[in-house]
gemmi code that builds the backbone of each chain (N, CA, C; Angstrom):
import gemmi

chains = {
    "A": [
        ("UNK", (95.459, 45.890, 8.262), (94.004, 46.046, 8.167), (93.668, 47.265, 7.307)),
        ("UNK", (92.830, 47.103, 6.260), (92.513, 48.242, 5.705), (91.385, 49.006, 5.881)),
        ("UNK", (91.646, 50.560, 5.552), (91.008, 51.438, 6.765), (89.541, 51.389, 6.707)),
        ("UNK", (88.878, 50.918, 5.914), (87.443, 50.703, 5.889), (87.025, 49.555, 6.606)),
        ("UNK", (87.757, 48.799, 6.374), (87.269, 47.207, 7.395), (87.859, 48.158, 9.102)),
        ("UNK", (88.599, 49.186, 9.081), (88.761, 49.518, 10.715), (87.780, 49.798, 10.658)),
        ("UNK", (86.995, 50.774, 10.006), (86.203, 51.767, 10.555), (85.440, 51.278, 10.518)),
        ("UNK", (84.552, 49.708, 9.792), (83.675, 49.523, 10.224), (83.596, 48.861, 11.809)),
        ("UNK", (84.357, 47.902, 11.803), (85.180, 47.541, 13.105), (84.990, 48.204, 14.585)),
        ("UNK", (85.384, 49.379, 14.149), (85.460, 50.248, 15.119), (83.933, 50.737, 15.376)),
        ("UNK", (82.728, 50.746, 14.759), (81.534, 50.959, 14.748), (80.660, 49.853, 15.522)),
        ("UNK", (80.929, 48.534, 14.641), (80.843, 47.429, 15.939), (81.604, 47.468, 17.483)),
        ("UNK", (82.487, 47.366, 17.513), (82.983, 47.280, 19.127), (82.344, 48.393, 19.785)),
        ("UNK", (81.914, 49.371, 19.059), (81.581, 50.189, 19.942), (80.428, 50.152, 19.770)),
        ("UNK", (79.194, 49.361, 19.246), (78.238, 49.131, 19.288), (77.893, 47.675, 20.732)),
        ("UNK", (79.146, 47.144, 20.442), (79.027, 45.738, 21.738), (79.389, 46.397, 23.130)),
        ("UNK", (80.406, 47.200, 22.957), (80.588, 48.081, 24.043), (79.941, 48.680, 24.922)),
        ("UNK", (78.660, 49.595, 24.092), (77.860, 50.411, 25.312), (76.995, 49.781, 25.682)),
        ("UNK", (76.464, 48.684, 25.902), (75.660, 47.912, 26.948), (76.473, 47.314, 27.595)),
        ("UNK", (77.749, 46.622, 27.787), (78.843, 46.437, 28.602), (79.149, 47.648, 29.042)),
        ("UNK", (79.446, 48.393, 29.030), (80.392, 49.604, 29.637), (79.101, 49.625, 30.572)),
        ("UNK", (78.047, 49.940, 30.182), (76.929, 50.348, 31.019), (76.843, 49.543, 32.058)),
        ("UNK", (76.542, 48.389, 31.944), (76.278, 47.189, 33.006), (77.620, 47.024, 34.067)),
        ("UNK", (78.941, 46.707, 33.466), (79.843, 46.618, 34.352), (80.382, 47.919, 35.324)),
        ("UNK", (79.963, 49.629, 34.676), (80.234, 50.194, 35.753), (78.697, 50.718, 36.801)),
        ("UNK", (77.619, 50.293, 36.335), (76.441, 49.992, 37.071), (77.228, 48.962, 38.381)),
        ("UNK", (77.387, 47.983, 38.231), (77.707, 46.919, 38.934), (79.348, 47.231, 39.887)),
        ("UNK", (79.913, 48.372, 39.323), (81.168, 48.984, 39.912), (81.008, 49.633, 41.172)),
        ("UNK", (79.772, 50.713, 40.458), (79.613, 51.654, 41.853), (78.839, 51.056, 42.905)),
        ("UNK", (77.755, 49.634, 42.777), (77.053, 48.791, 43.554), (78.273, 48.015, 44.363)),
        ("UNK", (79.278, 47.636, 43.863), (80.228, 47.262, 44.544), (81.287, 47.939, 45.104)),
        ("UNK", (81.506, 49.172, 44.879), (82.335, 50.058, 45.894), (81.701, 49.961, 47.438)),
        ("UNK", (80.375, 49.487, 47.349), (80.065, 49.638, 48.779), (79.336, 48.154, 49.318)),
        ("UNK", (80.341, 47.176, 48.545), (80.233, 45.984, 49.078), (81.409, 45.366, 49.614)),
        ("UNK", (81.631, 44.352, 50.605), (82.958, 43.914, 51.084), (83.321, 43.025, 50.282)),
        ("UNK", (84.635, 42.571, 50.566), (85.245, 41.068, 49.658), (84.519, 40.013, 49.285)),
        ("UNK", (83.914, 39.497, 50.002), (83.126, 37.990, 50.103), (82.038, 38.685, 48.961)),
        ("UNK", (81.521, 39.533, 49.245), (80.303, 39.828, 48.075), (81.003, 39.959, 46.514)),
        ("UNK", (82.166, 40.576, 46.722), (82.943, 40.836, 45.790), (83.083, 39.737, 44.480)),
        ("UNK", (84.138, 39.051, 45.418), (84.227, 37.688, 44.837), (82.447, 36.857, 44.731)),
        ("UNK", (81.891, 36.812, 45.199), (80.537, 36.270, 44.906), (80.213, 36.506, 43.780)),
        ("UNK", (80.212, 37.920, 43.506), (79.572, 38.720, 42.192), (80.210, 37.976, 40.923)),
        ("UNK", (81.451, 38.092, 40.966), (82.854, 38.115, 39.992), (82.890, 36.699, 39.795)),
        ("UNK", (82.518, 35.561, 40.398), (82.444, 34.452, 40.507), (81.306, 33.776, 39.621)),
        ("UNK", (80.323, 34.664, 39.353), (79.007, 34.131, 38.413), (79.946, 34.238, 37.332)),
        ("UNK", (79.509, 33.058, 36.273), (80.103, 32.941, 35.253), (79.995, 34.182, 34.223)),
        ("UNK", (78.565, 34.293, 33.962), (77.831, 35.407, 33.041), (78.785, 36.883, 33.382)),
        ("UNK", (79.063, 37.270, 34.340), (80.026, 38.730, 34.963), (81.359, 38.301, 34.700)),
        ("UNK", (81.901, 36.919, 35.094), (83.316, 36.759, 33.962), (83.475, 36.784, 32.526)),
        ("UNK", (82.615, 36.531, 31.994), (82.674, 36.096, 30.008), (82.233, 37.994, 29.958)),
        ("UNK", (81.166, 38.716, 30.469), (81.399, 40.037, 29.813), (82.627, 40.716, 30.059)),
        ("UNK", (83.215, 40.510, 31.366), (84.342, 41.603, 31.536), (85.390, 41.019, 30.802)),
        ("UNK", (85.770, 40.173, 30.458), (86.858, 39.706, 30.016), (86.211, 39.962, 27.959)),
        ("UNK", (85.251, 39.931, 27.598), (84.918, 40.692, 26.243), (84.746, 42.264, 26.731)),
        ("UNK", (84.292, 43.087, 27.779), (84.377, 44.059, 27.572), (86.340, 44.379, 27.215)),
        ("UNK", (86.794, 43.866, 28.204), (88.423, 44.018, 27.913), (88.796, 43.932, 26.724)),
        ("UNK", (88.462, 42.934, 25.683), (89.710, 42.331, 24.593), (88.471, 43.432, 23.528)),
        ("UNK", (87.400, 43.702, 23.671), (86.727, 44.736, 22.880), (86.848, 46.497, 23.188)),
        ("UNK", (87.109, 46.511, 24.049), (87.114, 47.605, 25.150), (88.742, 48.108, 24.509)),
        ("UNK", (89.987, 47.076, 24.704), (91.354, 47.769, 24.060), (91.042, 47.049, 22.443)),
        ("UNK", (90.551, 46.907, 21.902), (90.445, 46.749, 20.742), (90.104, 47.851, 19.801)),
        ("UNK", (88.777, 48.778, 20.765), (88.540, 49.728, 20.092), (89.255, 51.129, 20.506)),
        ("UNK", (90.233, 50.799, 21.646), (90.921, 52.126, 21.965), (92.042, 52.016, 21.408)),
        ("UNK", (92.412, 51.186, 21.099), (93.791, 50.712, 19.998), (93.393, 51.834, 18.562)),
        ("UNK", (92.475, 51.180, 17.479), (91.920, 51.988, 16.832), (91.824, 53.442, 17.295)),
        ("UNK", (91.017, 53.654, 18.081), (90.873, 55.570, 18.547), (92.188, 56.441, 18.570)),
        ("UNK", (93.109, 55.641, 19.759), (94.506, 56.159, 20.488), (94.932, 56.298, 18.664)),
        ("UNK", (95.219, 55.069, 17.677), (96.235, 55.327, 16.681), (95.217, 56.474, 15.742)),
        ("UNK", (94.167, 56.790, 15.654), (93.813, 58.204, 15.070), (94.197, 59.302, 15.771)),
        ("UNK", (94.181, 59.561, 16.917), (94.939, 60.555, 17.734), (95.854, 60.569, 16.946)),
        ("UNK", (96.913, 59.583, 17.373), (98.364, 59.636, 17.073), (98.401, 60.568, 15.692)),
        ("UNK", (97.681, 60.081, 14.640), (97.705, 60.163, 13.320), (97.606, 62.135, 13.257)),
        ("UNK", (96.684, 62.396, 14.066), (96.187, 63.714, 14.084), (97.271, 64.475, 14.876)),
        ("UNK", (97.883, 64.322, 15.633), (98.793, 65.323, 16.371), (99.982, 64.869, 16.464)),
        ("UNK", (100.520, 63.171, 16.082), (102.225, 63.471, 15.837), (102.947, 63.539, 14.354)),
        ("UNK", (103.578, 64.421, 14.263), (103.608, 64.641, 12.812), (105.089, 63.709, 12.192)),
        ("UNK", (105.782, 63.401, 13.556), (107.537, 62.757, 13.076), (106.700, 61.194, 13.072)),
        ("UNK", (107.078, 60.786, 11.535), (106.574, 59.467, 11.553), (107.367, 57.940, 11.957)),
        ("UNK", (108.615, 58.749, 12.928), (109.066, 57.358, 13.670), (108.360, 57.442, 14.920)),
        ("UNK", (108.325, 58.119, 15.511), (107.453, 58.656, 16.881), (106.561, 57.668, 16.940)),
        ("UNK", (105.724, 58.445, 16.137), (104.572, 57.993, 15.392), (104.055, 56.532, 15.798)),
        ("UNK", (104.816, 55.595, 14.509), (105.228, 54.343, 14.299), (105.740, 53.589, 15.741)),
        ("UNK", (106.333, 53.933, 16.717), (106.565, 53.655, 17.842), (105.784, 53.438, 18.728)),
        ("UNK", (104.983, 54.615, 18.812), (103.696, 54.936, 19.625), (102.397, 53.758, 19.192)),
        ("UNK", (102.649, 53.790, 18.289), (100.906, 52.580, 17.521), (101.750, 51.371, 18.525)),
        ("UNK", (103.017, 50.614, 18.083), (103.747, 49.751, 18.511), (103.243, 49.279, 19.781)),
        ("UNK", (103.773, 50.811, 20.579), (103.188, 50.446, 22.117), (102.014, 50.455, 22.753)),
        ("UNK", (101.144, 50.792, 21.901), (99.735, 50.986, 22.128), (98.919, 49.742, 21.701)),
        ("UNK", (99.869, 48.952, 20.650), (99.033, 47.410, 20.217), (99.604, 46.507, 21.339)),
        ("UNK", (100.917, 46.545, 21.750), (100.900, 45.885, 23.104), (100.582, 45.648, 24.268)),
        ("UNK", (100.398, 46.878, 24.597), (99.336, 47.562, 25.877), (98.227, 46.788, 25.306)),
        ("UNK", (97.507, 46.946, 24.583), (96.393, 46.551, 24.587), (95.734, 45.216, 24.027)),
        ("UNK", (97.118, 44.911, 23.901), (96.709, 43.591, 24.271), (97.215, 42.401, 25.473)),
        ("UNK", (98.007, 43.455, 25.711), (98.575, 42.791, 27.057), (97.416, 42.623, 28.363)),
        ("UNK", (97.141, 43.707, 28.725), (95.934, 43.973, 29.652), (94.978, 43.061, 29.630)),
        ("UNK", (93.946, 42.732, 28.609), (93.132, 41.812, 28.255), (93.698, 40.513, 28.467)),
        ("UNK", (95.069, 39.837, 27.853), (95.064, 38.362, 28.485), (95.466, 38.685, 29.809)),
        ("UNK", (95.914, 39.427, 30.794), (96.504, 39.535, 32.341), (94.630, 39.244, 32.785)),
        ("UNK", (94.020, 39.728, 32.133), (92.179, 39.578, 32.932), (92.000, 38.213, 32.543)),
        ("UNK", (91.938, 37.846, 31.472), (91.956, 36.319, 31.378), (92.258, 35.228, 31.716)),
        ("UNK", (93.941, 35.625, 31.942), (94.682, 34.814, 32.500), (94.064, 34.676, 34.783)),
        ("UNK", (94.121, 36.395, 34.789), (93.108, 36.294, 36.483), (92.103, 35.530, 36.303)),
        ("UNK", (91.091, 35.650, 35.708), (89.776, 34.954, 35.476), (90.123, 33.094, 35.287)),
        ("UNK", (90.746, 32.847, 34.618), (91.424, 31.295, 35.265), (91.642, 30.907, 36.056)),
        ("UNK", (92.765, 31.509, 36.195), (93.576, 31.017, 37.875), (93.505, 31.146, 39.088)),
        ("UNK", (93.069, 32.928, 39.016), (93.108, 33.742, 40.161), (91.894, 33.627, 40.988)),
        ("UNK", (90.622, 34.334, 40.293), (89.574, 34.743, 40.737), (88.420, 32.904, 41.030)),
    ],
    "B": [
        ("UNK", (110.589, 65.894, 5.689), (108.815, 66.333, 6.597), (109.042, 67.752, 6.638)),
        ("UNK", (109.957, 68.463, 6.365), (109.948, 69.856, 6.571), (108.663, 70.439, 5.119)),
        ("UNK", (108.614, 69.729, 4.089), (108.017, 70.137, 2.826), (106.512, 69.522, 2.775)),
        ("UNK", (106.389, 69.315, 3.839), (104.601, 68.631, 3.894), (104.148, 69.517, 3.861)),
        ("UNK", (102.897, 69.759, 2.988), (102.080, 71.163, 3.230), (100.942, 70.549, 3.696)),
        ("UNK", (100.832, 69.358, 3.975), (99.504, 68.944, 4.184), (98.884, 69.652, 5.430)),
        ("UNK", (97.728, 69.964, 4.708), (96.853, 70.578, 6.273), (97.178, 69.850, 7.488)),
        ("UNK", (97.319, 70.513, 8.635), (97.342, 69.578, 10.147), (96.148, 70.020, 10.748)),
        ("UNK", (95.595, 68.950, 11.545), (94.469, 69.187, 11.982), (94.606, 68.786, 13.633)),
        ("UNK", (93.485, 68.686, 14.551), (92.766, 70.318, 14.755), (93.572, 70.886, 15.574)),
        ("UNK", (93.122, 72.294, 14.759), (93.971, 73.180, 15.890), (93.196, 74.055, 16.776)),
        ("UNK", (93.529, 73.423, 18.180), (92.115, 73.648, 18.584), (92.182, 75.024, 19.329)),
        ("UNK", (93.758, 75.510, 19.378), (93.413, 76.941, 20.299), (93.394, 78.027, 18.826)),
        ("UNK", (93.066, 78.005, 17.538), (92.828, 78.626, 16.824), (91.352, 79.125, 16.533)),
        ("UNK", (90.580, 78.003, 16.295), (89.325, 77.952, 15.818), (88.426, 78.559, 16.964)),
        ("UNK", (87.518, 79.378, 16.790), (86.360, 79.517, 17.611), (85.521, 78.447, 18.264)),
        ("UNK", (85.434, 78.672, 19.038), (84.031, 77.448, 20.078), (82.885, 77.483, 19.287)),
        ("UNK", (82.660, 76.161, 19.295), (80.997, 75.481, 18.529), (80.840, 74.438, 19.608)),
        ("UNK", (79.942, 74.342, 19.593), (79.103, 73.340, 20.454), (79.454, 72.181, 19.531)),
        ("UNK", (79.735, 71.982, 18.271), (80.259, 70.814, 17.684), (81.790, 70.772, 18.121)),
        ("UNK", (82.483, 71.656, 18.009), (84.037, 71.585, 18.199), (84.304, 71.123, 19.762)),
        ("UNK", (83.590, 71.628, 20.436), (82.822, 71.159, 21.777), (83.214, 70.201, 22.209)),
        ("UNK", (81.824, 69.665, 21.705), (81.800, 67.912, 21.530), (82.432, 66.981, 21.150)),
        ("UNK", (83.130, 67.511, 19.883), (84.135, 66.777, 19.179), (85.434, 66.129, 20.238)),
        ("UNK", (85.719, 67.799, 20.756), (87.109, 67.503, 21.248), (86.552, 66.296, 22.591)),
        ("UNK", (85.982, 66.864, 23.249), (85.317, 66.034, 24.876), (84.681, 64.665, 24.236)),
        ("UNK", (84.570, 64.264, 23.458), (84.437, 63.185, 22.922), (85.652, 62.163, 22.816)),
        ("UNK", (86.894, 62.758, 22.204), (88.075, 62.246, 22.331), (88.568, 62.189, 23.752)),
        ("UNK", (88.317, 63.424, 24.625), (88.860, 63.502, 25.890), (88.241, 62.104, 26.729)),
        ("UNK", (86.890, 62.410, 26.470), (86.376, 61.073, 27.735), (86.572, 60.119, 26.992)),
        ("UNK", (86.608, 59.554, 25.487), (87.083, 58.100, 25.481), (88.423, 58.173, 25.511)),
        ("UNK", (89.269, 58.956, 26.196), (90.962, 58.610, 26.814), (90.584, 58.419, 28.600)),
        ("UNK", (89.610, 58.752, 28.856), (89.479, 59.013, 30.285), (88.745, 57.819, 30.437)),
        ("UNK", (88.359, 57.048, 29.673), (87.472, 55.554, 29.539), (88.682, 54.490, 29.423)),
        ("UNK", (89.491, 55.064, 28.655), (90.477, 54.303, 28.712), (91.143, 53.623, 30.161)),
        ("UNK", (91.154, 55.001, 30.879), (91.670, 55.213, 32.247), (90.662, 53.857, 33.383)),
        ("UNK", (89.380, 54.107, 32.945), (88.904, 53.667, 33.649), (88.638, 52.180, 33.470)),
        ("UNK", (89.043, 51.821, 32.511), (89.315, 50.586, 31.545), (90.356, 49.660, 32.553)),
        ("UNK", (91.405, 50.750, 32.781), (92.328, 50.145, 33.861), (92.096, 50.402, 35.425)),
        ("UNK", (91.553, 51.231, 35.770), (91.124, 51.051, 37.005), (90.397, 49.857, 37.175)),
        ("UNK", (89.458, 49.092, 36.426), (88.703, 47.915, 36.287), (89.812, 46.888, 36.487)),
        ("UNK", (90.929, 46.966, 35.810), (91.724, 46.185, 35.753), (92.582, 46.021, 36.961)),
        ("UNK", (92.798, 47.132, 38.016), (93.526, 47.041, 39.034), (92.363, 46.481, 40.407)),
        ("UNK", (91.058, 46.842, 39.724), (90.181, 46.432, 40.702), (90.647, 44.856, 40.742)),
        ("UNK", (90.235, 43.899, 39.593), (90.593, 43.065, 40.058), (91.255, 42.230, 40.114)),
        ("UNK", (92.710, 43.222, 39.697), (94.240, 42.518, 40.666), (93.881, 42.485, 42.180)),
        ("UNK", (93.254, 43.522, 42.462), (92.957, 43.626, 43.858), (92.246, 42.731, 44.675)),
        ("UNK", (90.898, 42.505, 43.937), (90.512, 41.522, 44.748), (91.072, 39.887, 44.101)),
        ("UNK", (92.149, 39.526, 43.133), (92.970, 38.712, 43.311), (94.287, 38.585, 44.452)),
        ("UNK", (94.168, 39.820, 44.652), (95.151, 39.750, 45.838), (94.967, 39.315, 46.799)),
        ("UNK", (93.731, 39.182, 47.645), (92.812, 38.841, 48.564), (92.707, 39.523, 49.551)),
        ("UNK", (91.789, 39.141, 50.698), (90.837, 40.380, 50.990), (91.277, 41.580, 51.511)),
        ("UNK", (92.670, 41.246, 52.045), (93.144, 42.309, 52.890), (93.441, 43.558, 51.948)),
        ("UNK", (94.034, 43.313, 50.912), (94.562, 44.331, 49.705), (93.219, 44.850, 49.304)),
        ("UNK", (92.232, 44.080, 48.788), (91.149, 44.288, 48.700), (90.277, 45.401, 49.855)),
        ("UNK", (90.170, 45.136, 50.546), (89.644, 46.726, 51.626), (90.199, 47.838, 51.095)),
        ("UNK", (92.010, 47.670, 51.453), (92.410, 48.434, 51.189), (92.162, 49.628, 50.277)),
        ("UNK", (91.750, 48.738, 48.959), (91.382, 49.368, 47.835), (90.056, 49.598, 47.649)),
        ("UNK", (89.457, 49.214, 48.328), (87.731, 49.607, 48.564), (88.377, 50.988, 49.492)),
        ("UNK", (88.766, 51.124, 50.479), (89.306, 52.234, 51.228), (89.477, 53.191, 50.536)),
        ("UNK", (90.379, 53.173, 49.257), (91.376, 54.212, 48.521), (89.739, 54.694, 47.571)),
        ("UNK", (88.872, 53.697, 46.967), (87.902, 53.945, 46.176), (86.501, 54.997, 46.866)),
        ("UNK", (86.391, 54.570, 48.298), (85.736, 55.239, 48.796), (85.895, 56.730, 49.639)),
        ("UNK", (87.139, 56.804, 49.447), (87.580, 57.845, 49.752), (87.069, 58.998, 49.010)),
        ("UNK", (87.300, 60.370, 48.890), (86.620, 61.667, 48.730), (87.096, 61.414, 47.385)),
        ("UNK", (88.713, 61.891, 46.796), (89.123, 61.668, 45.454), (88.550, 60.305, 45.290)),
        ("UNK", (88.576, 59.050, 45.231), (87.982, 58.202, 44.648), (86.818, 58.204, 44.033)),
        ("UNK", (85.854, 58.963, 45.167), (84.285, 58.982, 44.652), (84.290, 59.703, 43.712)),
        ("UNK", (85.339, 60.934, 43.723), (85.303, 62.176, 42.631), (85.946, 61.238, 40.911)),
        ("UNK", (86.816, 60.649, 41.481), (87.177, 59.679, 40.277), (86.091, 58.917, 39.398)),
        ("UNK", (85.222, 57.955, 40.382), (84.535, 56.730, 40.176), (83.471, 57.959, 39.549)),
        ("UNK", (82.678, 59.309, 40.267), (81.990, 59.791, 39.540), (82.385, 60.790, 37.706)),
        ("UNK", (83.830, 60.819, 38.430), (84.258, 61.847, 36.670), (83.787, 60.379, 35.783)),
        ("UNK", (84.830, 59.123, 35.961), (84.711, 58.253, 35.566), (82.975, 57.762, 34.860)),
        ("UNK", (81.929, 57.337, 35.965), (81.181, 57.525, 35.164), (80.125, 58.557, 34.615)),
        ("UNK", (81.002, 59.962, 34.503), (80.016, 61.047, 33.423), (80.657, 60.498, 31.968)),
        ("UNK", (82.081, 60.285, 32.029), (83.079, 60.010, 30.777), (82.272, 59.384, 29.926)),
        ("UNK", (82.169, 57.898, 30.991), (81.521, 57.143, 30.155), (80.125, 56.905, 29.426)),
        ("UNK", (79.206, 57.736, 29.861), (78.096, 58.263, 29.608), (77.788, 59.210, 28.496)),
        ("UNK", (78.855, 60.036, 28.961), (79.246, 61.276, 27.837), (79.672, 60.354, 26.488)),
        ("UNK", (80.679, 59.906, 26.803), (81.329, 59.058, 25.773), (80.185, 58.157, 24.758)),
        ("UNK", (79.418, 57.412, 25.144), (78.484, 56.409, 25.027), (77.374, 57.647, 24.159)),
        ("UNK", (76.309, 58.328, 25.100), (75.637, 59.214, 23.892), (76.298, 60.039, 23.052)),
        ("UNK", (76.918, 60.181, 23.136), (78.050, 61.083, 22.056), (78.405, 60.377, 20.652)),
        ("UNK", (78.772, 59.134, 20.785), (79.212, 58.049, 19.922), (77.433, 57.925, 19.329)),
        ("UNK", (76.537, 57.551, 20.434), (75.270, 57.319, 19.448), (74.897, 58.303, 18.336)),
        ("UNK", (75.585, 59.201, 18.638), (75.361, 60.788, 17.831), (76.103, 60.478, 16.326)),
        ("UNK", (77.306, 59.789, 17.051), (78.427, 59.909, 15.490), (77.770, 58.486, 15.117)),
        ("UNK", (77.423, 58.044, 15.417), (76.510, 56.414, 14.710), (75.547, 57.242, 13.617)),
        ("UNK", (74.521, 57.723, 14.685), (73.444, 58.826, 13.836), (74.280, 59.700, 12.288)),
        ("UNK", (75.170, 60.168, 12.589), (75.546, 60.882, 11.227), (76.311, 59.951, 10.788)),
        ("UNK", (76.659, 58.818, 11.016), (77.374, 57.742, 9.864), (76.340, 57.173, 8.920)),
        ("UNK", (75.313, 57.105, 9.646), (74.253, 56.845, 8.772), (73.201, 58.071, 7.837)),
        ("UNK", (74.316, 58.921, 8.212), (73.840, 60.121, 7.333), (72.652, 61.052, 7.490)),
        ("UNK", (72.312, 61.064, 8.909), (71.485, 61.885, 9.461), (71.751, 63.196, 10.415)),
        ("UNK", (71.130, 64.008, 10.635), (71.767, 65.137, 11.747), (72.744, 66.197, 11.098)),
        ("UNK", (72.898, 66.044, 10.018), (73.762, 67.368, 10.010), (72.977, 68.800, 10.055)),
        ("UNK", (71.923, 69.159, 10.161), (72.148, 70.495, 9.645), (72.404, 71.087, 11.449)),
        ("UNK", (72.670, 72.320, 10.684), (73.502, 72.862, 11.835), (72.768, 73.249, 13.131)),
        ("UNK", (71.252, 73.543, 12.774), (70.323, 73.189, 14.082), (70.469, 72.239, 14.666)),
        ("UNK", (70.238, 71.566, 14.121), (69.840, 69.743, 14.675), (70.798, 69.380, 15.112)),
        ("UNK", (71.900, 69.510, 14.767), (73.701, 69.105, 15.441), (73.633, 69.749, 17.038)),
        ("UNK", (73.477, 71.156, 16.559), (73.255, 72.348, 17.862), (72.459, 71.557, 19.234)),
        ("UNK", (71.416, 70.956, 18.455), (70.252, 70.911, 19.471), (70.609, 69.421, 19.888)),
        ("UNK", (71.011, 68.514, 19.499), (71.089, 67.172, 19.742), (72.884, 67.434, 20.682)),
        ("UNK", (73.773, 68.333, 20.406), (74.854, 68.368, 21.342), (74.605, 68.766, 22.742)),
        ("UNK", (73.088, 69.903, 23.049), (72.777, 70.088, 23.573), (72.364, 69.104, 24.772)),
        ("UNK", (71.673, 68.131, 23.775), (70.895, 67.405, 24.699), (71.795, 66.016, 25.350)),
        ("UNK", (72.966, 65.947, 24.324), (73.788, 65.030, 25.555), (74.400, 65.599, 26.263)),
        ("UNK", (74.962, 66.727, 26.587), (75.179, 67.578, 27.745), (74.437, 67.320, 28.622)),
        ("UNK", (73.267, 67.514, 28.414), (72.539, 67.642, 29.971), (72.037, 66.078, 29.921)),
        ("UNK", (72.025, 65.476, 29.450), (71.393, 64.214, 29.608), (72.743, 63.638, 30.601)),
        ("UNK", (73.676, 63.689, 29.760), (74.916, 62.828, 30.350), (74.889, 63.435, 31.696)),
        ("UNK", (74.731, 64.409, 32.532), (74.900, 64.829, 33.708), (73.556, 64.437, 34.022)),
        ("UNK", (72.667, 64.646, 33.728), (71.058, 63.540, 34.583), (71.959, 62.186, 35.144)),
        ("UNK", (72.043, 61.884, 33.595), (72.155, 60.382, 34.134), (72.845, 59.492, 34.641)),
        ("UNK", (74.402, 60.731, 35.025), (75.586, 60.326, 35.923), (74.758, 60.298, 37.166)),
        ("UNK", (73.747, 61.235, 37.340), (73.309, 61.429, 39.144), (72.593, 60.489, 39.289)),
        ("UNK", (71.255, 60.079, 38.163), (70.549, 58.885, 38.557), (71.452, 57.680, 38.363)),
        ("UNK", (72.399, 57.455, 37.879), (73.154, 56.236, 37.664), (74.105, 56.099, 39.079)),
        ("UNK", (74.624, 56.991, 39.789), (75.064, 57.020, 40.933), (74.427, 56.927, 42.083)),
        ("UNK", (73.398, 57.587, 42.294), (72.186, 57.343, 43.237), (71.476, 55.865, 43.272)),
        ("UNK", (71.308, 55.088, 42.229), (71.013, 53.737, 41.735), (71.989, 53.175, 42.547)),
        ("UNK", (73.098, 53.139, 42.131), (74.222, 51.995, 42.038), (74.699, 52.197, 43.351)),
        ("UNK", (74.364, 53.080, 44.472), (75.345, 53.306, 45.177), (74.051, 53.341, 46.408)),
        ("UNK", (72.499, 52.795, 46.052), (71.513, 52.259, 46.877), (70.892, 53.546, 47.491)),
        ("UNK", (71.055, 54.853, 47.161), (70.351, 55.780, 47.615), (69.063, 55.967, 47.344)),
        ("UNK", (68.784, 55.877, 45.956), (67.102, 55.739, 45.317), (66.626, 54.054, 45.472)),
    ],
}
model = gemmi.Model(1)
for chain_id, residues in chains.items():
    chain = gemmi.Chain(chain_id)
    for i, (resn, *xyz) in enumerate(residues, 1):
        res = gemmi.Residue()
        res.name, res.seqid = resn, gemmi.SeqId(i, " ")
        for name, pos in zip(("N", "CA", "C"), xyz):
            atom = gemmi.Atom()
            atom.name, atom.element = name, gemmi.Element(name[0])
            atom.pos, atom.b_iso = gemmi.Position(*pos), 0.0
            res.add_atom(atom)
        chain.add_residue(res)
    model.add_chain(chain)
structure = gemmi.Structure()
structure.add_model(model)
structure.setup_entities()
């Protein structure tokens, strides 16, 4: 990907992001003080599955991007380096289908 | 790599404190701490895939003293994180630099982001 198509990239997701981030941990702390059955009730509306599962695959999409500018800025050995992006594109995309894959089967 | 002269950047126990350098850095900090909470979301609901019993459990561990202290660092991060970014939106589009206006607008997500962790917690958690 070349670094201008990231950065614009990275301007969108994080433009789709902060009204998700907002809403799903609104709806976090309303549910810390709800039991299971409400739980699953909530999580069960379709509309609260399709955002969390885009906040996820947008959510490590744009920390993928962030984490590998870190990297860029403070590791200077460029196998490290190169290793670190590696495990950070897997992570993050691993996480996102494990919610997807719950949101199928599980939930 | 011993012959790189390239500048390294930031070095942050060198430079003097600015309310931009500030921001800058706690900007990076809470979107790693968003990250965090990115996966706490995610263990939430392994949890309540686990079913209900695991589920208390973890309502238990969440409502607990560190939890609340978590769920609340958690959402200043993200708050912080969120107007902070509207800030770097604002100067991508090439507005805000002079060094007042930077000053005064870092200012104001400071205290905003802590308003609106308390009204956003008080909301969500049925007190107001």
């Amino acid at each position: 990907m070349n670094e201008t198509r990231q950065w614009i990239l990275h301007r969108i997701s994080a433009i789709i992001l902060a009204p998700l981030f907002f809403w799903v941990y609104f709806s976090l702390i309303s549910l810390s003080k709800k039991n299971y059955q409400e739980a699953i009730y909530f999580f069960k509306n379709p509309v609260f599955e399709i955002f969390t599962v885009i906040l996820f695959f947008v959510g490590f999409f744009h920390a993928k991007i962030s984490i590998s500018e870190i990297f860029e800025d403070y590791i200077h050995n460029k196998k490290i380096k190169d290793v670190a992006n590696i495990l950070a594109l897997i992570f993050s995309m691993v996480i996102p289908v494990i919610i997807l894959i719950l949101f199928i089967y599980k939930i | 790599m011993t012959d790189n002269q390239n500048p390294l950047s930031p070095h942050l126990q060198i430079y003097r404190w600015h309310i931009s350098s500030l921001l800058s850095i706690t900007h990076r900090i809470s979107g790693i701490i968003n990250l965090f909470s990115l996966i706490l979301l995610f263990f939430w609901l392994v949890a309540l895939s686990l079913g209900e019993n695991n589920y208390e459990l973890f309502l238990l561990v969440i409502n607990s003293f560190i939890g609340k202290f978590i769920l609340i660092g958690f959402t200043w991060s993200m708050i912080f994180h969120i107007l902070s970014g509207i800030r770097h939106l604002v100067w991508d589009m090439g507005y805000g630099f002079e060094i007042k206006t930077a000053n005064i607008s870092g200012i104001v997500i400071i205290t905003s982001s802590l308003i609106l962790t308390v009204i956003f917690w008080l909301l969500g958690r049925g007190l107001i």
